[in-house]
C-alpha positions in Angstrom: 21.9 59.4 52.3 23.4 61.5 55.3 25.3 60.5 58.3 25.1 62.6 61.4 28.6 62.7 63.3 29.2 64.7 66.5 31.9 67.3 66.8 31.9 69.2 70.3 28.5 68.0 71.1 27.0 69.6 68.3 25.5 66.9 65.5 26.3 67.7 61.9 26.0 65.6 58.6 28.0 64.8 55.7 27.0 62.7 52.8 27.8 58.7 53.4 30.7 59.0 51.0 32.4 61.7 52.2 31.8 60.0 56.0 33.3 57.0 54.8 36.3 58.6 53.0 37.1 61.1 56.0 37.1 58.4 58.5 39.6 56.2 55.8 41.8 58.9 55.8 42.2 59.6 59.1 43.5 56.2 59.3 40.1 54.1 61.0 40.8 50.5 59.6 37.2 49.4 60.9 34.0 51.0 62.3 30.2 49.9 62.2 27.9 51.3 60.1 24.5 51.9 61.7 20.9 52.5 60.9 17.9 52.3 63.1 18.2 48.6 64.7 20.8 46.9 62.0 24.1 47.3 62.7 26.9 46.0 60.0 30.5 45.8 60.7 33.1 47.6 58.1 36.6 46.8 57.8 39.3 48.3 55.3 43.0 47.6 54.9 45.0 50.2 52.5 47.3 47.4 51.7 44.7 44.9 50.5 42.1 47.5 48.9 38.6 46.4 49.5 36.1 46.8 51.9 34.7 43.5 53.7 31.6 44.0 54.9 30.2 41.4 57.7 26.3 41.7 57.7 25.3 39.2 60.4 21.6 39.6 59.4 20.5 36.8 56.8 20.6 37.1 53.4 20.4 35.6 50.2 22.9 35.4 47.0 21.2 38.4 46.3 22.1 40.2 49.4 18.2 40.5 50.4 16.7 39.9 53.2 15.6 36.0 53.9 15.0 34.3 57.4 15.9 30.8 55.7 19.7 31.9 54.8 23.0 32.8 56.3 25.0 35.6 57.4 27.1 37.3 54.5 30.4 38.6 54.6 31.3 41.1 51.2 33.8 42.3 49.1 33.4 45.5 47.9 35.6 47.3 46.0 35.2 51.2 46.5 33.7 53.5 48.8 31.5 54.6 45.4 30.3 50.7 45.6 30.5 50.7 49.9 27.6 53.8 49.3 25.9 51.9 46.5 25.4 48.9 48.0 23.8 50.7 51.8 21.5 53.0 49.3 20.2 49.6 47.1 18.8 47.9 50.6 
């Protein structure tokens, strides 16, 4: 998986983990992710170490898709994890 940035008006990708670490360290404490329609919100603290990731859409325990359930908000430990888990939905 690629994410397309924008430098100088001219679009160029970089692989999801390397997006994710680049915008870490230049010191972005939040930022949502996006692709297509869904949106999920993304927020890290250095101090506290992992990612929380808010996915308003419902979900299961399983983190699947399910009209019947409720928002989910996620621990996740790495960016290595933060890339697994967008690639395994």
């Amino acid at each position: 998986m690629s994410t397309r940035l924008t430098t100088e008006g001219y679009p160029f990708y970089m692989g999801l983990k390397r997006a994710f670490d680049s915008l870490i360290s230049e010191r972005y404490g939040s930022f949502i992710f996006t692709v297509g329609c869904i949106a999920v919100g993304i927020s890290y603290c250095a101090d506290n170490g992992p990612f929380k990731v808010f996915h308003s859409h419902a979900r299961d325990i399983y983190g699947k898709s399910h009209p019947q359930e409720t928002c989910v908000l996620l621990d996740i430990s790495s960016t290595t994890n933060l890339v697994y888990y967008f690639q395994s939905k």
